[in-house]
C-alpha positions in Angstrom: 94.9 126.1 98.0 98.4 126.6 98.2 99.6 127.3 101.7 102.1 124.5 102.7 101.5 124.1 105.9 97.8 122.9 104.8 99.5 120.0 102.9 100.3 116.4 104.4 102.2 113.9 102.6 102.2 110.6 104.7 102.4 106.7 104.0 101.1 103.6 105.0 103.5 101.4 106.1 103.0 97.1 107.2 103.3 94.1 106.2 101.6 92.2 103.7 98.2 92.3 103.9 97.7 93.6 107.4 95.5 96.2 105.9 97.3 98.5 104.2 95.3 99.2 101.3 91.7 98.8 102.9 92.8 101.4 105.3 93.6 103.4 102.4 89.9 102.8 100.9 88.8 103.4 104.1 90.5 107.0 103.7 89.6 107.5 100.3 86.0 107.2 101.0 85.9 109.3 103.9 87.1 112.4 102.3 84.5 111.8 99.0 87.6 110.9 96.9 85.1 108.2 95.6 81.8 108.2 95.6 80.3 104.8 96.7 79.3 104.1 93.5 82.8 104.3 92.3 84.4 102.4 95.2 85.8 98.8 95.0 88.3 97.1 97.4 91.3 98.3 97.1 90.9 100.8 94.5 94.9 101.2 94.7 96.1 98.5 93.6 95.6 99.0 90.3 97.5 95.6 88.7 95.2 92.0 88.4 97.8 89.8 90.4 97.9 92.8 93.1 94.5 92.0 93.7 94.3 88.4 93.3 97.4 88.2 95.6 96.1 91.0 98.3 99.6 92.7 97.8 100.8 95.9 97.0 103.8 95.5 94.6 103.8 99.1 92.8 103.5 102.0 95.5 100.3 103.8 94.8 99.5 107.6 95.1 96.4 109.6 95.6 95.3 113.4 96.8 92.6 114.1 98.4 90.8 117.4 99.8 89.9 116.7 103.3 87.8 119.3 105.5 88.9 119.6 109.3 86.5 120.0 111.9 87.6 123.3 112.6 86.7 124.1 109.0 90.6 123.9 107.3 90.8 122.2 104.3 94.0 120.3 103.7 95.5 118.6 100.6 96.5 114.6 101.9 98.7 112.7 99.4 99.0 109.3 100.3 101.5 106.7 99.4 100.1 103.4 99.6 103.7 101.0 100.3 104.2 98.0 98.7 104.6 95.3 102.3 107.3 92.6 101.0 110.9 92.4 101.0 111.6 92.6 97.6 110.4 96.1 97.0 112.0 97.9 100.0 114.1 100.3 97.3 110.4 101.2 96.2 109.1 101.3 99.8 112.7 103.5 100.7 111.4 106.0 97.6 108.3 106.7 98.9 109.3 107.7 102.7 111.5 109.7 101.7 108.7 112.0 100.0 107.2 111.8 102.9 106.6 113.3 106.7 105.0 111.0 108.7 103.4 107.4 108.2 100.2 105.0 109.4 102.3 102.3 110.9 99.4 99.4 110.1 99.8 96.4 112.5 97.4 93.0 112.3 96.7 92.3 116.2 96.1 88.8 115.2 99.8 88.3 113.7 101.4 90.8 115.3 104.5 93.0 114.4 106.4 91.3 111.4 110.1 92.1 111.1 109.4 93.6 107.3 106.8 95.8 109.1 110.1 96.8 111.8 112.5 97.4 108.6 109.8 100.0 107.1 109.7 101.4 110.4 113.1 102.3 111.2 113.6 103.7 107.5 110.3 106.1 108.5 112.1 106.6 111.6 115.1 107.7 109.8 113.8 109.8 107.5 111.8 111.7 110.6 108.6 110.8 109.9 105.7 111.6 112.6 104.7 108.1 113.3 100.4 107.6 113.6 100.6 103.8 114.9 97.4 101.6 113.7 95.8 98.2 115.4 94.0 96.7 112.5 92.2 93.3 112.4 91.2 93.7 116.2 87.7 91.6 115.5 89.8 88.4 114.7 90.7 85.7 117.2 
């Protein structure tokens, strides 16, 4: 499959650990990237104190074959972005390969000003922005 306009590159964009990397399980598993077998929690973060720590520090990519409804197939490569502050030249590197982004927010913390700073660099860079309520089941 080559046809470009079958091809999505998008991020996911929030703040630390507001879901950003489940979500991209979540994805993973839905287009058989993984079998279940093969899943673990985030299977992106790939470094022991990113998982201890629940934070992205290294942006992530994977590619996956997903089958529309209407029978397309497209090619998604996702950027998984780190969420602090001190990796927003990392976080700049990946929207900028990019056309659109997940914008994650946690309903039970709300918008962070680090998730706002990723935002307006997506916003900058044109991005198509998909906005996502995550954590809705928590008081």
């Amino acid at each position: 499959m080559s046809d470009i306009k079958r091809i999505r590159n998008f991020s996911i964009i929030a703040h630390i650990d507001h879901g950003k990397s489940t979500i991209a399980d979540r994805i993973i598993h839905k287009c058989g990237g993984l079998t279940d077998r093969e899943m673990k929690q985030q299977v992106l973060d790939s470094m022991d104190i990113e998982r201890e720590r629940g934070s992205t520090i290294k942006a992530q990519t994977v590619r996956l074959l997903y089958t529309a409804k209407d029978g397309n197939k497209y090619i998604l490569n996702i950027i998984d972005t780190p969420g602090h502050v001190d990796f927003s030249y990392e976080v700049n590197r990946s929207l900028s390969a990019c056309e659109s982004s997940l914008l994650v927010v946690d309903a039970s913390q709300g918008v962070e000003a680090q998730t706002l700073a990723n935002l307006y660099q997506a916003v900058e860079n044109d991005h198509v922005i998909i906005p996502v309520l995550n954590k809705i089941d928590l008081p």
